[in-house]
C-alpha positions as CSV (number, residue, x, y, z in Angstrom):
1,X,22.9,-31.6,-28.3
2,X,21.0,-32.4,-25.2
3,X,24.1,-34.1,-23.4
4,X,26.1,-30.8,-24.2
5,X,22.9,-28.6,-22.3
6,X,23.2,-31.3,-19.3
7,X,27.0,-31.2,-19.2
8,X,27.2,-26.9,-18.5
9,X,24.8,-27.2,-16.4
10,X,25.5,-27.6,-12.2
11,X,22.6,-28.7,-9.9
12,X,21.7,-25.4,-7.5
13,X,18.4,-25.7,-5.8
14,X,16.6,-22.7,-5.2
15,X,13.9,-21.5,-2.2
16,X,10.8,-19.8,-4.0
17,X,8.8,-16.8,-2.1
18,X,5.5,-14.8,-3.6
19,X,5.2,-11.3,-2.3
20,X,1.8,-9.8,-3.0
21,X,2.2,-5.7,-3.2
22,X,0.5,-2.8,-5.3
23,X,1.6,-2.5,-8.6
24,X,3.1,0.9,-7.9
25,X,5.5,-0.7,-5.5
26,X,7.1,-3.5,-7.6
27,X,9.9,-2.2,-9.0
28,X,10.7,-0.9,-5.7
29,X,10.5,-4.7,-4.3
30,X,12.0,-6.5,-6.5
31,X,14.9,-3.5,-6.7
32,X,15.1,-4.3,-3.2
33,X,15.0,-8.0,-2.9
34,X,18.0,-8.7,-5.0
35,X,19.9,-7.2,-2.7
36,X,19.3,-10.3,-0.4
37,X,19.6,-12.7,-3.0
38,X,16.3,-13.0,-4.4
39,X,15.7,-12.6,-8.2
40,X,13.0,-13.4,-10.5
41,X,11.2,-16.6,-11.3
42,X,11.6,-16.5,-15.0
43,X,9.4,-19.5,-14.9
44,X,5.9,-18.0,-13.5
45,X,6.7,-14.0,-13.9
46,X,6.2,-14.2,-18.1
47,X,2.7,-15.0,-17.1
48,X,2.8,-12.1,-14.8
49,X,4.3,-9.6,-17.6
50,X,1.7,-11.4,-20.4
51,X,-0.9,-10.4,-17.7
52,X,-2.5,-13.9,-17.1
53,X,-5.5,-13.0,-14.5
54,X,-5.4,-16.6,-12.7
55,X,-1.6,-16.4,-11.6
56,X,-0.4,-12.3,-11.9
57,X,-3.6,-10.2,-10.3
58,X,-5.2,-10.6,-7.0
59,X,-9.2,-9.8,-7.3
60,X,-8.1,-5.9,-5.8
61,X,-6.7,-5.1,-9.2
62,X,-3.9,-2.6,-7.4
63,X,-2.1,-5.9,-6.3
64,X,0.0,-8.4,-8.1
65,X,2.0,-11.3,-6.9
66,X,5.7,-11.2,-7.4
67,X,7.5,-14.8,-7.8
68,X,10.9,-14.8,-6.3
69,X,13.4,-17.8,-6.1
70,X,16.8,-17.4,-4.3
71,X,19.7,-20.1,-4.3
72,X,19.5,-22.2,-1.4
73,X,23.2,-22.2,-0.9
74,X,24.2,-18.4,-0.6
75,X,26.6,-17.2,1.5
76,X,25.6,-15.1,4.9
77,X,21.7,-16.6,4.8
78,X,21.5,-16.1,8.5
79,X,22.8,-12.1,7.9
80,X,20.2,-11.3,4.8
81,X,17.4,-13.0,6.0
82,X,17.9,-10.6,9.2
83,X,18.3,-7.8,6.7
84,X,15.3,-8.8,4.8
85,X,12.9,-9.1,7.6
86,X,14.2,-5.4,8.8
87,X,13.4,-4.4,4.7
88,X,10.1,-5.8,4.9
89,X,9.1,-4.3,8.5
90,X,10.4,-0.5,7.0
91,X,8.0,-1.1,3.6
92,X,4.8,-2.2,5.8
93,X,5.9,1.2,8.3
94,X,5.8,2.9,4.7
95,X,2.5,1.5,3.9
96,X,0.9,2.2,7.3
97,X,2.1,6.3,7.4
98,X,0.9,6.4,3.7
99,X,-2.4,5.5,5.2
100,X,-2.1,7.4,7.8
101,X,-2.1,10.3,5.2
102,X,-6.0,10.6,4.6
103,X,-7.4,8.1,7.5
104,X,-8.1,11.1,9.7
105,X,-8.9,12.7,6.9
106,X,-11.8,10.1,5.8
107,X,-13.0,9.8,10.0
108,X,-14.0,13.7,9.9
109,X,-15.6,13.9,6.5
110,X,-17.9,11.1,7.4
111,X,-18.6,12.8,10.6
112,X,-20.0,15.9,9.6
113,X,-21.7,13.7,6.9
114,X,-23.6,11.9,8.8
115,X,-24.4,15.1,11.4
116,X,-25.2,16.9,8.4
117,X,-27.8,14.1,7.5
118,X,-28.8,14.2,10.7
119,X,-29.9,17.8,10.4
120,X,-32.0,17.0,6.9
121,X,-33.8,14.7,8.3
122,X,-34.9,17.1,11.5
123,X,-35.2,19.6,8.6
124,X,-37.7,17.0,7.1
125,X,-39.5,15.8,10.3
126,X,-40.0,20.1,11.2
127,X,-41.7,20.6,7.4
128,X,-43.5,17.2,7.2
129,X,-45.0,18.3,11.0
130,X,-48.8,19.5,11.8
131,X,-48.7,22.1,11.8
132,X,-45.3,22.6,9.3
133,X,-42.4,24.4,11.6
134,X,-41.1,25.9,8.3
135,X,-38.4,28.7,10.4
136,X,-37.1,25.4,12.4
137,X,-37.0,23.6,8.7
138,X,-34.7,26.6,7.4
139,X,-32.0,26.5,10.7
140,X,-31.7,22.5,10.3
141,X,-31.3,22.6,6.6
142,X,-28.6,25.5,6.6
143,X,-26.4,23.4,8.7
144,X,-27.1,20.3,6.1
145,X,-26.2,21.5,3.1
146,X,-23.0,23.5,4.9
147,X,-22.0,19.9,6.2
148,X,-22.8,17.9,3.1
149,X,-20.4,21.0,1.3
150,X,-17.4,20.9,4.0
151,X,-16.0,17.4,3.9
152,X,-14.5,17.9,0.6
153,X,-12.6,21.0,1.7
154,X,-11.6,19.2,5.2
155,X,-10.6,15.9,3.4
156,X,-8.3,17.7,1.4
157,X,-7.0,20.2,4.0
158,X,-6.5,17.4,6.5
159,X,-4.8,15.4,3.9
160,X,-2.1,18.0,2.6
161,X,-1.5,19.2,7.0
162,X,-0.9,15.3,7.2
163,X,1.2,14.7,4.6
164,X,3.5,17.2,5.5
165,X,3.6,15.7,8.9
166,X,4.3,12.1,7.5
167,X,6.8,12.5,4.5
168,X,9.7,13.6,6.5
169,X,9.2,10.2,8.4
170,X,8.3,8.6,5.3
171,X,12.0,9.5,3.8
172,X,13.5,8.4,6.8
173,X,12.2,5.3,6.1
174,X,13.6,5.2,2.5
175,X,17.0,6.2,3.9
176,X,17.0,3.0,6.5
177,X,15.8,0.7,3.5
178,X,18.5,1.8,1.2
179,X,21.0,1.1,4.2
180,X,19.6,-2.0,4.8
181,X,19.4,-2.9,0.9
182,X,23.5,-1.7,0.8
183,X,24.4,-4.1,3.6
184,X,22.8,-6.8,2.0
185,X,24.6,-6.1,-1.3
186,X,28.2,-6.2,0.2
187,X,27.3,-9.4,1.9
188,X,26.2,-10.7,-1.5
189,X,29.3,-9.7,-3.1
């Protein structure tokens, strides 16, 4: 029985590759690295799918390793590993506009947090005072509570104005990757 296993069976020696990406994204990666030859490592990804910790999750739980083997004899190497390093430089472009989406966003909200703190405390210091400066008190705290109130409203204001900036060029992306994904196919075929 084993001889009849061995005798099917041709020698092909593979190259192996782990990608680390959020979970969101792997069908999208591995969707796109068959196209250059890549496929599954049947070998280590049941322990991904059974969700053993050690091998599948990075300590961020967003993240998991993908395990990737591709025959080290495939026609047009050269060609899809081009392609493939174009596919990867479009998904970290992706990554970096989504980002982009709420950085600004994040930069202004801590702002006026921390001016808004800084007008508590001088609301503090102007009470706490001999004698107590209770008008000066009222005009810093005001401005606190308005500023501890705000970021939410800017954060998500900033964010939706940004997004509608970046998904255009976000979709742009997504139309280069799928070219780049098609080449590879027809070279594979």
């Amino acid at each position: 029985m084993s001889e009849m296993n061995q005798q099917n069976k041709e020698f092909v020696g593979y190259e192996y590759m782990e990608v680390s990406a959020d979970t969101s994204k792997t069908s999208f990666l591995i969707d796109g690295y068959k196209n250059f030859g890549w496929e599954i490592d049947t070998n280590r990804s049941e322990k991904v799918l059974r969700g053993n910790r050690r091998t599948a999750y990075h300590p961020n739980r967003n993240k998991v390793t993908l395990y990737l083997k591709r025959n080290r004899e495939i026609m047009n190497k050269m060609e899809l590993s081009g392609l493939q390093r174009k596919f990867e430089a479009c998904v970290r472009d992706i990554e970096k506009l989504e980002k982009s989406r709420s950085i600004l966003a994040i930069v202004l909200a801590l702002a006026v947090g921390i001016i808004s703190t800084a007008c508590m405390a001088g609301s503090v210091f102007a009470v706490t005072a001999q004698p107590p400066r209770i008008v000066l008190c009222i005009l810093l705290a005001i401005p606190a509570f308005t500023g501890w109130l705000l970021p939410v409203f800017f954060f998500k204001r900033l964010v939706e104005i940004r997004s509608k900036a970046v998904n255009p060029l976000i979709k742009e992306k997504l139309d280069e990757i799928y070219e780049i994904c098609e080449k590879g196919s027809k070279l594979l075929n």
